[in-house]
C-alpha positions in Angstrom: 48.9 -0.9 20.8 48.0 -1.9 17.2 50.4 -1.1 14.6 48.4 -0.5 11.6 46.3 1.7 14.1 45.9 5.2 12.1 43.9 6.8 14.0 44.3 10.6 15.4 47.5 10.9 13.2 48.7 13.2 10.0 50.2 12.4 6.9 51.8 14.9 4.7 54.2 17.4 5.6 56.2 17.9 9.3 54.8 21.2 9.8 52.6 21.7 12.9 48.9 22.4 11.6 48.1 24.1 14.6 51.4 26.9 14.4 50.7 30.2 12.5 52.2 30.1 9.2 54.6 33.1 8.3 53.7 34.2 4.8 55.7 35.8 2.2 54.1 36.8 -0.4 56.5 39.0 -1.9 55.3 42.6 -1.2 55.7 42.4 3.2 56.1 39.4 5.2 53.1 38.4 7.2 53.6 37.4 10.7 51.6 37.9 13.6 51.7 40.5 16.5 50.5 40.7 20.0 48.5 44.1 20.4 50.5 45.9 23.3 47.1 47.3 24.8 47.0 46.8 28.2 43.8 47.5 30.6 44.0 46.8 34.6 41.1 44.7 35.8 41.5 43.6 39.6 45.1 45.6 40.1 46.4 42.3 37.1 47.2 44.1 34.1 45.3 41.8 30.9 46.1 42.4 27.1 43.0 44.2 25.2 41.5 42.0 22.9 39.7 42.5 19.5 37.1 40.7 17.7 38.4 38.2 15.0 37.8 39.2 11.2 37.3 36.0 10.0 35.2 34.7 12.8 33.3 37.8 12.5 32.7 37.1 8.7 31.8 33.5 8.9 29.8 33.4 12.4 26.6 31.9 12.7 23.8 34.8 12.8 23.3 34.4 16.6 26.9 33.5 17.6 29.6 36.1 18.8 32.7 36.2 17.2 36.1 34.9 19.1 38.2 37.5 20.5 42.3 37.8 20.2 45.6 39.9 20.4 46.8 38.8 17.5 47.2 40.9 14.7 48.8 41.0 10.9 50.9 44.2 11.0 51.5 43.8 6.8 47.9 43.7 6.0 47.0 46.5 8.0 46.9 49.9 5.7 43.9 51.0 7.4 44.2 49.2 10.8 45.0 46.6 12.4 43.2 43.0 11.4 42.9 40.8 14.3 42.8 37.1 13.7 42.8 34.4 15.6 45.3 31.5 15.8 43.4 28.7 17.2 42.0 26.1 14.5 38.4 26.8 14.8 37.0 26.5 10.9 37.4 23.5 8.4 38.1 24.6 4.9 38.0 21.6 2.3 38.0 19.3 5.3 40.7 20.7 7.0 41.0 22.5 10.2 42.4 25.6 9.9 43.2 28.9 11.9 41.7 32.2 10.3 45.1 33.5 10.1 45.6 30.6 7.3 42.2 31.5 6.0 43.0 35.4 5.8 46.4 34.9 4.2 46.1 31.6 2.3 42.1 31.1 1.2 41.7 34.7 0.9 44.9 36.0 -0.1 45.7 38.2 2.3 42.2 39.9 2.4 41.7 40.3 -1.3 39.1 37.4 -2.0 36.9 37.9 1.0 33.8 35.9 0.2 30.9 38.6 -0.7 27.6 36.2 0.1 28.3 37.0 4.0 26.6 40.2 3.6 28.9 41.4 6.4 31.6 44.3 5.6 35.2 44.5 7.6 35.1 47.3 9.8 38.5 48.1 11.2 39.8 50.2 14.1 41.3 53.3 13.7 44.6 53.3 12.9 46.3 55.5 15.6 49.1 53.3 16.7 49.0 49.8 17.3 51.9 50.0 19.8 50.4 52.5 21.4 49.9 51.9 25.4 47.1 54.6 25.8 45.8 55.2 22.4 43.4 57.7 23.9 46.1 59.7 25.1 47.6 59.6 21.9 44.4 60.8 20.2 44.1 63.6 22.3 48.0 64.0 22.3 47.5 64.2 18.2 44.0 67.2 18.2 46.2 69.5 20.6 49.0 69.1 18.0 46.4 69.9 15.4 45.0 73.3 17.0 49.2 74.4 17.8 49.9 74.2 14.0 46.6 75.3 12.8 46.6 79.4 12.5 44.7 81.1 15.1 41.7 83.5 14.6 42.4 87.2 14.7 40.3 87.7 17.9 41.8 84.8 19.7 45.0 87.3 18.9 43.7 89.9 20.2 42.4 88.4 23.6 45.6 87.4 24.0 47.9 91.0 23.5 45.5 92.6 25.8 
């Protein structure tokens, strides 16, 4: 082959473009999380998957946003944010995952560009290790009506 051939390769830094960067930013450390839903399709239990947020964001009008497992348990105070790690979106002219666009471009959420006209809507937070969240759900409203107090004539019914 040619020497002075360039072509295909990186200059800069040794890290792998392609591997999720872990990111400290002093408050939590940011590293990603495989959702441990599972749903059985054809007796082969399959992780759930969940729409990217940043795909969701920046996706074309008639376009569908990729799906994932992968989650950022740090930035999640209200849920879960899926995003996904493959490099799919250029930013200044270079690829990057939305993981590195969540966390680096948009700090972590806070800068989310506003000219999308899309809003983040994010899952309920129940549990995100949760195996049968609607289990849990229903698990957590009977906990609910045991600790609330009970109407006099429910008492009553129940004595006579």
């Amino acid at each position: 082959m040619y020497e002075g051939n360039t072509f295909g390769t990186q200059h800069g830094s040794g890290e792998d473009a392609t591997a999720p960067a872990v990111v400290d930013t002093g408050e939590a450390l940011h590293a990603p999380k495989q959702l441990d839903d599972w749903r059985n399709r054809d007796t082969q239990p399959k992780r759930r998957q969940r729409a990217c947020k940043v795909c969701w964001l920046l996706r074309a009008s008639d376009k569908r946003a990729t799906t994932t497992a992968s989650f950022c348990d740090a930035c999640s105070e209200s849920g879960p944010i899926f995003l996904c790690m493959k490099p799919c979106r250029q930013m200044r002219g270079v690829a990057m995952t939305c993981w590195d666009i969540w966390h680096r471009e948009w700090r972590n959420g806070k800068l989310v560009p506003a000219d999308t006209g899309r809003s983040i809507r994010v899952p309920p937070s129940c549990r995100t290790d949760c195996r049968f969240p609607l289990l849990h759900q229903v698990h957590q409203s009977n906990l609910l009506r045991l600790l609330l107090p009970a109407s006099t004539s429910k008492r009553r019914r129940m004595n006579i």
